[in-house]
C-alpha positions in Angstrom: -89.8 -11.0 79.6 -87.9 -8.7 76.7 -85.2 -6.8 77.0 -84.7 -3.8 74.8 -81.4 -2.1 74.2 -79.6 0.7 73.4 -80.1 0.7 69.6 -76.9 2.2 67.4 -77.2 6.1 67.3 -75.2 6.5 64.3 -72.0 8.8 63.6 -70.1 6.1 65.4 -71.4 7.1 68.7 -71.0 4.4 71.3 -72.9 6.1 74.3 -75.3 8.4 75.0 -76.8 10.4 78.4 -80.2 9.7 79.5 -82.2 13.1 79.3 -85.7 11.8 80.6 -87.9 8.8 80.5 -91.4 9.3 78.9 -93.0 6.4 80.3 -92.9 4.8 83.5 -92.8 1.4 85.3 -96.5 -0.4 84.5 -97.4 1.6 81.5 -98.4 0.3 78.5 -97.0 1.6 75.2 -97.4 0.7 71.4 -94.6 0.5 68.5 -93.3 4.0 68.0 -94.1 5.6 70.9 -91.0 7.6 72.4 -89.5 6.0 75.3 -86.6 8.0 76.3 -84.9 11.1 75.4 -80.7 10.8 75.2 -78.2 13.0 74.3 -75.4 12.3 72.5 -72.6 15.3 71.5 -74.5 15.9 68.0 -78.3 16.0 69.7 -81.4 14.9 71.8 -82.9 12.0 70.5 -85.7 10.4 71.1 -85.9 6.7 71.3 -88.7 5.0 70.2 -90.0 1.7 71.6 -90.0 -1.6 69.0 -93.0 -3.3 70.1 -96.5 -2.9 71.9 -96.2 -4.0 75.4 -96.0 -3.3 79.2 -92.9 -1.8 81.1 -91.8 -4.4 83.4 -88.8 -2.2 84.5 -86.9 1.1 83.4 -82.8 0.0 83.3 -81.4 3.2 83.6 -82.0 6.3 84.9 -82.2 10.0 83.9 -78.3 11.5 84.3 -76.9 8.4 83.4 -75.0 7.5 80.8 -75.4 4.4 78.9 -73.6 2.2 76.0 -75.0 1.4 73.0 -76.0 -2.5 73.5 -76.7 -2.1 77.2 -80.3 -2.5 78.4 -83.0 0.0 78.2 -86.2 -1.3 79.0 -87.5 -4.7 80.1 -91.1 -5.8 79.0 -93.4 -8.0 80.3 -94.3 -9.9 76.7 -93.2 -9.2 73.2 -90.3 -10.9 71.2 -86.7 -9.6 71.5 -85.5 -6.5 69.9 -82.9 -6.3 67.1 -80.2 -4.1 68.6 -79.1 -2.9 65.7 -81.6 -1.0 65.0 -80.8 2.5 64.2 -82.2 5.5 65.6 -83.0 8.3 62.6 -80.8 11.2 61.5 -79.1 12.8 64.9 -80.9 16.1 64.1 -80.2 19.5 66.0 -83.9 20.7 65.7 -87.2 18.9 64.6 -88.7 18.7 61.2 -92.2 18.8 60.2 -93.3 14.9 59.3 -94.1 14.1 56.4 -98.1 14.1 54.8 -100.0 11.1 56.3 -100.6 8.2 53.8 -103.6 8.3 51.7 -106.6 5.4 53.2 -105.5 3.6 49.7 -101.9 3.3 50.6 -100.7 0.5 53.1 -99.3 2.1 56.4 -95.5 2.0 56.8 -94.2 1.6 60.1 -91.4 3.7 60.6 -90.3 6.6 63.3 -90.7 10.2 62.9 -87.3 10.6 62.4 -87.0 8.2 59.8 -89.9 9.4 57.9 -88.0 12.6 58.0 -84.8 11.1 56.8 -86.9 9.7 53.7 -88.3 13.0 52.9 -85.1 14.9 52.7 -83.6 11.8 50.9 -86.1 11.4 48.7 -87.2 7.9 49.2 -90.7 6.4 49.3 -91.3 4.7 52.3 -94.1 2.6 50.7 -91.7 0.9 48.1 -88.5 -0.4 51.0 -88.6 -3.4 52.2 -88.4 -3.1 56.2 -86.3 -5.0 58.3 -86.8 -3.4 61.6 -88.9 -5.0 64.3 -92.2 -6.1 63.6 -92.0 -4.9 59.7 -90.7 -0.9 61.0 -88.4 0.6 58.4 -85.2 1.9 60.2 -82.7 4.4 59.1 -80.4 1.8 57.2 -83.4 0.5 55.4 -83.5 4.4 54.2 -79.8 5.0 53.7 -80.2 1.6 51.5 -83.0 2.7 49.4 -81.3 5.9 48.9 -78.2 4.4 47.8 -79.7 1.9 45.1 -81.7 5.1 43.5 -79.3 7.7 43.2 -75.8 7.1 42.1 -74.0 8.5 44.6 -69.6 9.5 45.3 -67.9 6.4 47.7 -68.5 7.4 51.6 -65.5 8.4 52.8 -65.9 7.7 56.5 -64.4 10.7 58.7 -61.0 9.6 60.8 -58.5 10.5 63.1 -58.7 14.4 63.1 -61.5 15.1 60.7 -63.3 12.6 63.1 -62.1 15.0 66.2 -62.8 18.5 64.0 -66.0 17.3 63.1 -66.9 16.5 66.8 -65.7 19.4 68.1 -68.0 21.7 65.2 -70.5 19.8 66.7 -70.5 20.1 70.2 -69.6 24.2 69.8 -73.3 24.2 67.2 -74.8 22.5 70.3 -73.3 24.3 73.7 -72.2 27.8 72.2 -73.8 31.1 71.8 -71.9 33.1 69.8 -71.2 36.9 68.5 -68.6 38.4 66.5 -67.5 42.2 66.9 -65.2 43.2 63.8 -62.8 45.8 63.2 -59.3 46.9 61.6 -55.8 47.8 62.5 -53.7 49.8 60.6 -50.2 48.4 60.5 -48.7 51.1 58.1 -46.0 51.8 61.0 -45.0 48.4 61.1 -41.4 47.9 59.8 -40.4 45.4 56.6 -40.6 41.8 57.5 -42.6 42.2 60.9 -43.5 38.7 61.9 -47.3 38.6 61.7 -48.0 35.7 63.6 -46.3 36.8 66.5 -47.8 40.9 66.3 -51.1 38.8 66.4 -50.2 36.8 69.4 -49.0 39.8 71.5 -51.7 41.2 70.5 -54.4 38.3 72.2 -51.9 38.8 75.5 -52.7 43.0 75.2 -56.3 42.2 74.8 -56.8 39.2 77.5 -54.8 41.9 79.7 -57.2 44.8 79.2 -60.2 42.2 79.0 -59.2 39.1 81.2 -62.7 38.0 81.1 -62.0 36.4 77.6 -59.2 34.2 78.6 -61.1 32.1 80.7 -64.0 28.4 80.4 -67.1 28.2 81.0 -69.6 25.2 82.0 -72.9 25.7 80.2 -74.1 23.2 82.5 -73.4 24.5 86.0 -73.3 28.2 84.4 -69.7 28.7 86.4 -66.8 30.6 84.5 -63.1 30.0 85.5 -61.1 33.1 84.5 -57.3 31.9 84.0 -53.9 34.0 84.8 -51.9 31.9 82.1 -52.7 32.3 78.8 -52.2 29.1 77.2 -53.3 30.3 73.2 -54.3 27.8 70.6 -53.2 28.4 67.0 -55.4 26.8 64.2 -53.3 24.9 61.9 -54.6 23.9 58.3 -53.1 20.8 56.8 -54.9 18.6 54.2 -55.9 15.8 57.2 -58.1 18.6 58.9 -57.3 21.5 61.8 -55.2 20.9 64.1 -55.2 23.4 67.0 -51.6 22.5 68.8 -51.2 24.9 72.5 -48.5 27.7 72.8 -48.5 27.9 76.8 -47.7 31.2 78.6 -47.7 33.6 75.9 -47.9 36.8 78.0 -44.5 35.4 79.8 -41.9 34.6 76.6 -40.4 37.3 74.8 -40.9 36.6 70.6 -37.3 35.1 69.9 -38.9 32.6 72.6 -42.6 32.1 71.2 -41.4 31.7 67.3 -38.8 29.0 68.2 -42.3 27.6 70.2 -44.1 27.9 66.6 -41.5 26.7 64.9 -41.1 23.1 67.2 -45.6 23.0 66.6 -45.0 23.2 63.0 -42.9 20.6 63.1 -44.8 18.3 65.4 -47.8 18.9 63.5 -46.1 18.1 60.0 -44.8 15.0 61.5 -47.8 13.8 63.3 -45.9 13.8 67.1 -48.4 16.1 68.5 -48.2 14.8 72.6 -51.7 14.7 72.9 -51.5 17.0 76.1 -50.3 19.6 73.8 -54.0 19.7 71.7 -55.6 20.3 75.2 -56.1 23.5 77.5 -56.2 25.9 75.2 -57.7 29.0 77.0 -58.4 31.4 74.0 -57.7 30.6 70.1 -55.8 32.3 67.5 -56.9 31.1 63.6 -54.8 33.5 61.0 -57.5 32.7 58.2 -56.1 35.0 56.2 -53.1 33.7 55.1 -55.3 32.0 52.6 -58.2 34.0 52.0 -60.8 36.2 53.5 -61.3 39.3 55.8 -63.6 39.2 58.2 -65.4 35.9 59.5 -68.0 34.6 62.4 -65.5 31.8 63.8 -66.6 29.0 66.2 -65.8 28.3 70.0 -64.9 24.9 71.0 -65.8 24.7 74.4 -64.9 25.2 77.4 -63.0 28.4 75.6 -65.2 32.0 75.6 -63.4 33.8 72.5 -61.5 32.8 69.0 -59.6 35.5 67.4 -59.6 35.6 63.6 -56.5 37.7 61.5 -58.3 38.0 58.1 -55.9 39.3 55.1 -54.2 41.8 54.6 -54.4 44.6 52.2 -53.7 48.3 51.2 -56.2 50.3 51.2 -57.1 54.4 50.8 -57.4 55.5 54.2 -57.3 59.5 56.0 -54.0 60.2 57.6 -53.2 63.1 59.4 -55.8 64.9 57.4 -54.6 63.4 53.8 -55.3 60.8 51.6 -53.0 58.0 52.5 -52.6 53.6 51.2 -52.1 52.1 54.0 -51.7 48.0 55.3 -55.2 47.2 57.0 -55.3 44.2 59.0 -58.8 42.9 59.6 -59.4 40.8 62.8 -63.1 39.0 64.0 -63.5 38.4 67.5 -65.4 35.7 68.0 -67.3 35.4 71.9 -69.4 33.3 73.7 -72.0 35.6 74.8 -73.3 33.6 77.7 -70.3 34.0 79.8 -68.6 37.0 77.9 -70.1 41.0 77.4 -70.1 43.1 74.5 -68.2 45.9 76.4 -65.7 42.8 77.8 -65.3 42.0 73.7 -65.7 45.1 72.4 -62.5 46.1 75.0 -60.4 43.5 74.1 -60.8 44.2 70.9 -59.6 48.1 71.1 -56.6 46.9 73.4 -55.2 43.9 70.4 -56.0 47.0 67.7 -53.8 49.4 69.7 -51.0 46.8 70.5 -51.0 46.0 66.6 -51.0 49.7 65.3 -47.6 50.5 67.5 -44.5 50.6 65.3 -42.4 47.4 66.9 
């Protein structure tokens, strides 16, 4: 008996869910062939098996969710696996292989997903040495080859909150369906020194009011939404470490001299690093005032469970009819970003009339 098992995914992943076998108990399989489907939070991957042999026994079933370096499968004869083995490039959709090798050309052992990593890497497969099981070339024996030819920048291995930003990007790619509705608000009437962050956040509590649909999560899995009284807004903060998205709770209740003193204490967490980690969770809608740097309009991402991101792009003076005449006026441009699988273009397309009116009163 071997036991083979769960081989490193990559990306740091430690543990995956088991999507669906593609053998079974008794078959017989050869080097290559996909055993199992698991899904990590980049992507489904297929796992390929190491050896020829027969399935003694099936370690884990479909739903579950496994470690990397816990068994797999058991077989009835074939040497032991090398658990480090890893499995390809995490990819979100599948690539064509690359061509066959010509009769001439010794045949490479290596997994679809490696032969695709090659390919985009530009590596022959014919000229690495293998250290896989049983002479397979594996993804590091790629990454290697790649490294040696092409003089390449120092890896710089995401942490801390790049690591979590970059997670979060990918489960939205994965779980999301989104749409973006854009329009404008004309702030002429608004007096010197309005605070713009805290218009814009009155303006999430006039749309989630007139639209509560978008103030709510939503579980792609079970397809339930949970529509939520408090609004509990998430601003996007910038700073060179990567985005920190710290929780104002109960906008719709505090009065402005109230929220900005809340701003002022994120700020200052966030600048300091003291961010309680309860206060980067529950966010029930998203605020991200891109425009303070650059930009107008935008197609902003969801992080899940959320339905809706609001995005203030900059703003400028433009020509605009006023009142039958030629006016300049202070246009604010805002993208309302939505998952569409639990949210409506009318429920959108409302909220984002009610924010534009709340913005275009005078105070």
């Amino acid at each position: 008996m071997s036991i083979f098992v769960l081989p490193d995914l990559g990306e740091g992943l430690q543990e995956a869910e088991l999507v669906a076998w593609h053998v079974g108990e008794g078959d017989h399989v050869v080097a290559d062939q996909p055993l199992v489907s698991v899904e990590t939070e980049k992507a489904v991957v297929e796992v390929p098996s190491p050896q020829d042999g027969k399935i003694a026994r099936l370690c884990v079933e479909a739903g579950e969710r496994v470690k990397v370096g816990a068994p797999l499968v058991e077989f009835e004869e074939g040497p032991r696996t090398d658990s480090g083995t890893i499995v390809g490039e995490l990819a979100a959709a599948p690539v064509q292989p690359v061509p066959q090798a010509t009769p001439s050309t010794p045949a490479v052992r290596a997994a679809p997903a490696v032969r695709a990593l090659a390919q985009r890497l530009g590596v022959d497969l014919a000229e690495i040495a293998a250290s896989g099981p049983g002479g397979a070339v594996t993804s590091a024996d790629v990454e290697r080859a790649a490294r040696a030819q092409t003089a390449a920048a120092p890896v710089e291995p995401l942490a801390g909150v790049r690591r979590a930003m970059a997670v979060n990007m990918a489960r939205s790619h994965a779980e999301i369906v989104p749409a973006t509705v854009s329009d404008e608000a004309d702030i002429a009437a608004w007096p010197a020194g309005s605070d713009v962050t805290i218009r814009l956040i009155r303006a999430v509590a006039a749309g989630c009011t007139a639209s509560p649909g978008l103030n709510g999560w939503y579980d792609g899995r079970t397809m339930e939404r949970r529509l939520l009284k408090q609004i509990d807004l998430g601003l996007a903060v910038d700073t060179e470490d990567g985005l920190f998205v710290p929780v104002l709770r109960n906008i719709g209740g505090r009065d402005s001299a109230d929220l900005r003193r809340g701003i002022e204490a994120m700020k200052k967490d966030v600048r300091a690093r003291t961010v309680p980690v309860a206060e980067l969770r529950g966010q029930t809608i998203t605020l991200s005032n891109f425009g303070m740097f650059a930009g107008r309009f935008a197609a902003l991402v969801i992080v899940p469970p959320q339905v809706a991101i609001l995005g203030a792009g900059r703003i400028t003076e433009r020509p605009v009819v006023a009142d039958g005449k030629l006016a300049a006026h202070r246009m604010l441009p805002l993208s309302l970003t939505f998952d569409h699988r639990a949210v409506t273009g009318g429920e959108a397309a409302r909220f984002l009339r009610a924010a534009i009116e709340d913005l275009e009163k005078p105070q």
